[in-house]
Every structure is written in C-alpha cells, then in structure tokens.
Residue frames as a rotation matrix with the C-alpha (Angstrom) as fourth column:
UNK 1
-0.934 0.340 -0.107 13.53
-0.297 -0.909 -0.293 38.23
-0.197 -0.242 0.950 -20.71
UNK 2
-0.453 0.827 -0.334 10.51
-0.719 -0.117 0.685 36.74
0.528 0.550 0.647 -22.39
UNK 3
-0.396 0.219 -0.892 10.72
-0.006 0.971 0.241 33.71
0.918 0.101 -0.383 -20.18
UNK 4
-0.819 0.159 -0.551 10.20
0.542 -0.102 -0.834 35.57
-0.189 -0.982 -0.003 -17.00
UNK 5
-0.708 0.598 -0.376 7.54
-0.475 -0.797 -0.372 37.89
-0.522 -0.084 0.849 -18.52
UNK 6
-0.527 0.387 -0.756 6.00
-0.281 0.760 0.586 34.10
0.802 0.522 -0.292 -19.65
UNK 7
-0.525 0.043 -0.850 6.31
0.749 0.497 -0.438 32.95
0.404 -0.867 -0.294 -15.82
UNK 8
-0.924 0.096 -0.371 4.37
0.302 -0.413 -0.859 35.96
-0.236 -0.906 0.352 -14.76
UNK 9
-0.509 0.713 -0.482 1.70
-0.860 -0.429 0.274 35.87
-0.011 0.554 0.832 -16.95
UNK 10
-0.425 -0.241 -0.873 1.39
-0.093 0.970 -0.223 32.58
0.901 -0.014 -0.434 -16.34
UNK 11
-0.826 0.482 -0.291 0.67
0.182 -0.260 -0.948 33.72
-0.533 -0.836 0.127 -12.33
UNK 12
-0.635 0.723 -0.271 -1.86
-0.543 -0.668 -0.508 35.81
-0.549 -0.175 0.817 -13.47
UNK 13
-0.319 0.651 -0.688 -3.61
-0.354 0.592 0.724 33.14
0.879 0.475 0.042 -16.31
UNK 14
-0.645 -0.143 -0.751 -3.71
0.265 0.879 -0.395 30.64
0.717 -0.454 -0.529 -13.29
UNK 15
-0.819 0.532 -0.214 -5.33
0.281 0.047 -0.959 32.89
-0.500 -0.845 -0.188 -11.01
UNK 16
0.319 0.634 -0.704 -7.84
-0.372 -0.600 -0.708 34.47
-0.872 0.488 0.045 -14.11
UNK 17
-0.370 -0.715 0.593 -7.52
0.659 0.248 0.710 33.16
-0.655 0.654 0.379 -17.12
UNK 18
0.073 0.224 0.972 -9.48
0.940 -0.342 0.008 36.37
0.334 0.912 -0.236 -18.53
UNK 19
-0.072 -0.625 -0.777 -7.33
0.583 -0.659 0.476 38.90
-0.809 -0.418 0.412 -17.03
UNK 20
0.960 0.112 -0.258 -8.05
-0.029 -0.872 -0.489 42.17
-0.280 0.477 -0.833 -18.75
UNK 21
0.373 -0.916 0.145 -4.11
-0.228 0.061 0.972 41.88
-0.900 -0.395 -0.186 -18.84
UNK 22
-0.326 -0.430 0.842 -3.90
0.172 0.848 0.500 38.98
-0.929 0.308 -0.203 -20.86
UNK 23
0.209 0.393 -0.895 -6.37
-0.970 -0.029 -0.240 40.21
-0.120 0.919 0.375 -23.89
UNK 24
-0.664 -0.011 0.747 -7.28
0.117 0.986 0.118 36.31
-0.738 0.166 -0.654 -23.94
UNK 25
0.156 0.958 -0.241 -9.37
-0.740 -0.048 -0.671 35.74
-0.654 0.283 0.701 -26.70
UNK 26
0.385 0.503 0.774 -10.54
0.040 0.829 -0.558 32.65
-0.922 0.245 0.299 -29.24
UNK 27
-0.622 -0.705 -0.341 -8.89
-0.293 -0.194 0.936 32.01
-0.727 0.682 -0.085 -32.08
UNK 28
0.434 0.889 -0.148 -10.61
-0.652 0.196 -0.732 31.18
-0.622 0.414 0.665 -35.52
UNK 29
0.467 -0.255 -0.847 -10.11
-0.853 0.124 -0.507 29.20
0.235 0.959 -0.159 -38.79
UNK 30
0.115 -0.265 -0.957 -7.87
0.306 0.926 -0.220 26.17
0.945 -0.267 0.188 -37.99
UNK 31
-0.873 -0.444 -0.201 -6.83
0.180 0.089 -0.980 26.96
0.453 -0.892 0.002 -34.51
UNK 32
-0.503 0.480 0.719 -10.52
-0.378 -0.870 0.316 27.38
0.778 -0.113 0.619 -33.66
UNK 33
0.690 0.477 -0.545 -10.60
0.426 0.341 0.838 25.00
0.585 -0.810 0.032 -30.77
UNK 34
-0.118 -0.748 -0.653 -7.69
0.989 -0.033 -0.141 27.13
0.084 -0.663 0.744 -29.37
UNK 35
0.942 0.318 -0.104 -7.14
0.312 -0.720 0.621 30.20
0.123 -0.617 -0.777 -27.27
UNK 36
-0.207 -0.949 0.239 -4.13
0.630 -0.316 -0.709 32.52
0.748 0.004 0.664 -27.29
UNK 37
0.828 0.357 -0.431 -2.81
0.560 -0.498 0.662 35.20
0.022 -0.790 -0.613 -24.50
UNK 38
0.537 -0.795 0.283 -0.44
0.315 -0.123 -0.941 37.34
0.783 0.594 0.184 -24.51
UNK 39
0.257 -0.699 -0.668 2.73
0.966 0.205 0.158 38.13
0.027 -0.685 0.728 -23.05
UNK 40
-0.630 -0.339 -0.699 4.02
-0.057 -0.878 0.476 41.47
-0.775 0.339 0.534 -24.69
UNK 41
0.242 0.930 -0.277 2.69
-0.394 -0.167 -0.904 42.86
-0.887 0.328 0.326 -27.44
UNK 42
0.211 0.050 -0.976 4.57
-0.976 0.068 -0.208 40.47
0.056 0.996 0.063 -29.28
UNK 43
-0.978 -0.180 -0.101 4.73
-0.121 0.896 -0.427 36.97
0.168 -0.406 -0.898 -27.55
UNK 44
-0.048 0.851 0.524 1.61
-0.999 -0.052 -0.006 34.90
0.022 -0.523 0.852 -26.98
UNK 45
-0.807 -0.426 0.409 0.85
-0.515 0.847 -0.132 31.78
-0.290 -0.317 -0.903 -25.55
UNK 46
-0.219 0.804 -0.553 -1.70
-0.841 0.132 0.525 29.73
0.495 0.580 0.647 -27.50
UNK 47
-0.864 -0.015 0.503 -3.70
-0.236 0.895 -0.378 26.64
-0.445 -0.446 -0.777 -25.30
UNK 48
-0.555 0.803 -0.215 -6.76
-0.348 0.011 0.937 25.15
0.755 0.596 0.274 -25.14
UNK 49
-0.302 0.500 0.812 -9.21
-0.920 0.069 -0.385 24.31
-0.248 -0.863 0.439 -22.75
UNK 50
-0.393 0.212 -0.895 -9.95
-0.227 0.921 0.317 20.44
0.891 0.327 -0.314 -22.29
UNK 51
0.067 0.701 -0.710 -12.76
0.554 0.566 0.611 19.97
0.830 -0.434 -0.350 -19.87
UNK 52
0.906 0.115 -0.408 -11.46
0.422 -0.348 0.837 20.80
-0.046 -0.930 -0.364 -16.63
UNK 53
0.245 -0.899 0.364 -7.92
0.935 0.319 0.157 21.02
-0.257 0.301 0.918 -17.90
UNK 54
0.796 0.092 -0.598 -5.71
-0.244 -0.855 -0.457 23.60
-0.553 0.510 -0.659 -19.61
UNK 55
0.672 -0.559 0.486 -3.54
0.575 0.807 0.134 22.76
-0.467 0.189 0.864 -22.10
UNK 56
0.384 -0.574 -0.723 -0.40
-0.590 -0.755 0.287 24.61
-0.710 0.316 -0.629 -23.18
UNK 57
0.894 0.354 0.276 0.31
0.238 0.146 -0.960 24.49
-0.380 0.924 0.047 -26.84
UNK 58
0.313 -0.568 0.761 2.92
0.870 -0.149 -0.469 26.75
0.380 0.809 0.448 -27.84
UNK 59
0.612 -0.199 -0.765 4.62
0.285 -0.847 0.448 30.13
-0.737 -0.493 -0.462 -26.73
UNK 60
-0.294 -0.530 0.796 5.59
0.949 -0.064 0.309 32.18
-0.113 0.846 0.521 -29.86
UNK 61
-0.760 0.402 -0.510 5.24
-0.432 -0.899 -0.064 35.61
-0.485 0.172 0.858 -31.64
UNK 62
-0.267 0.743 -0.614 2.15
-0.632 -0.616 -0.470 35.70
-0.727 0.262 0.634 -34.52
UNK 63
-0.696 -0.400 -0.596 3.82
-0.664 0.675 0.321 33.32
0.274 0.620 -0.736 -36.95
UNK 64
-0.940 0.065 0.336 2.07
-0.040 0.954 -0.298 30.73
-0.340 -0.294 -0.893 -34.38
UNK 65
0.167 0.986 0.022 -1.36
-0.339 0.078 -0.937 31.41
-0.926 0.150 0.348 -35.76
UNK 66
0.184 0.271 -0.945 -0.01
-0.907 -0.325 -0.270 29.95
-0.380 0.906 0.186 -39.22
C-alpha cells in the first residue's frame, strides 16, 4: 500500500517537485542539506538536490529525521 502511494507521488515530484500535494519543505539541524515530501501523513521521502540531479535518500515515517 505505501509502495504504490510512493510510486504516485513520485509521478507527481517528477513532474513538480513543489506540488502543493507533497508539502515539500527543507529540513534543518543535521539533515539541513536535505529535503523531505510526503506520502501520507505518515510516510515521507527525504532527498536532496545535487545540482541538476535529485537524489533519493530514504523513504520512512518521522523516525527518519533522527
């Protein structure tokens, strides 16, 4: 269930990656070269931007910001 409601959020990063949807926003403190989105209102997917690039990090509940 989460992995398909990954794979469509996933559509919608790719085509926007600041989809009102997604409630992307910047992380601080250690993870502050990284960016999280979310899936549900408990899954989110935490990358970073590298130049032109995106990189996917991780795909977890809250826990991942620790």
């Amino acid at each position: 269930m989460v992995q398909k409601k990954a794979e469509m959020r996933e559509l919608i990063f790719r085509k926007d990656p600041f989809d009102a949807r997604l409630k992307t926003h910047k992380l601080h403190g250690k993870l502050k070269n990284q960016w999280s989105f979310s899936i549900d209102q408990r899954y989110r997917i935490l990358f970073e931007f590298d130049k032109s690039d995106i990189i996917f990090l991780d795909i977890g509940d809250h826990a991942l910001y620790q």
